[in-house]
C-alpha positions in Angstrom: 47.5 147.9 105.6 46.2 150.9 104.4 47.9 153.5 102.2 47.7 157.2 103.5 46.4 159.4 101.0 44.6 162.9 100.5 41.0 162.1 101.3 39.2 163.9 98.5 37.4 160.7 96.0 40.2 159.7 93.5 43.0 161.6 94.5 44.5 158.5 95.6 44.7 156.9 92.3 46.5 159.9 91.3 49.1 160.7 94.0 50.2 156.8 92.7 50.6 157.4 89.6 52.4 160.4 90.3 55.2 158.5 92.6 55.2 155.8 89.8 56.3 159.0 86.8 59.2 160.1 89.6 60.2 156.3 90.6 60.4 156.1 86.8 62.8 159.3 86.3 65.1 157.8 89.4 65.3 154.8 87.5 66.0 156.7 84.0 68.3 158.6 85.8 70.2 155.7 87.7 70.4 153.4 84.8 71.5 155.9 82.2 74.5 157.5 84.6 75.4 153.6 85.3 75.6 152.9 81.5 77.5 156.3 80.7 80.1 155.7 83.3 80.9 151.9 82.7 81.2 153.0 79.0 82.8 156.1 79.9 86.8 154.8 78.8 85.6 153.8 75.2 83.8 156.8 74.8 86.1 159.3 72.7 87.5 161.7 74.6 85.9 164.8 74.0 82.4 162.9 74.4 84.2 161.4 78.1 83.7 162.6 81.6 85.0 166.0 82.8 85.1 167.0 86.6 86.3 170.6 85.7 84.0 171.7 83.4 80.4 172.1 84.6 78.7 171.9 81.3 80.5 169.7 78.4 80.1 167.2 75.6 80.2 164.3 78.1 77.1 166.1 80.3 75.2 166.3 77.2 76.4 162.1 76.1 75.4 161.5 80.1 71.9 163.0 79.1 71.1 161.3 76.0 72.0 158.2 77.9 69.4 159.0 80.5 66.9 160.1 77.8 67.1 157.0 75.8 67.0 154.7 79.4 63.7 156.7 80.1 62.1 156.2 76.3 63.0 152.3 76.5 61.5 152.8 80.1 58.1 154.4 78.2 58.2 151.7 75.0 58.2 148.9 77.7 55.3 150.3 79.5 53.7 151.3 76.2 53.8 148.0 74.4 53.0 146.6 78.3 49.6 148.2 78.3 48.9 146.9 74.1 49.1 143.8 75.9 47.5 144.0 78.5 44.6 145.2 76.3 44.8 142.9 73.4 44.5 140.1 76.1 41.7 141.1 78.2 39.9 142.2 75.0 
């Protein structure tokens, strides 16, 4: 099967590794929400889950969650790719 992609030489390589950076931000995302909100009752209050305000201190905790998914996300592929390396080398 063949994978439809821009026909200009190496563009390919590319698109792929562009879907990979979003598939890795959906993940970052998805994880980091699903570890806010199952810790979301210990949380303090203030730092907790607010439908009535827009921005809060719990949309800011809910980011840093996300953020620090996405950087273990980017260690993992990091210390992947030393690996990788140190074993083909």
């Amino acid at each position: 099967m063949q994978e439809t992609c821009v026909s200009i030489e190496g563009s390919g390589e590319m698109i792929r590794r562009e879907a990979w950076k979003w598939m890795e931000y959906l993940l970052a995302i998805l994880l980091g929400n699903g570890l806010y909100f199952a810790l979301n009752p210990h949380l303090p209050p203030p730092a907790r889950y607010n439908p009535r305000q827009l921005i809060s201190l719990g949309t800011v905790v809910d980011f840093w969650f996300c953020l620090f998914v996405y950087g273990l996300l980017e260690l993992g592929a990091y210390l992947h790719s030393r690996r990788k390396k140190t074993d083909g080398a």
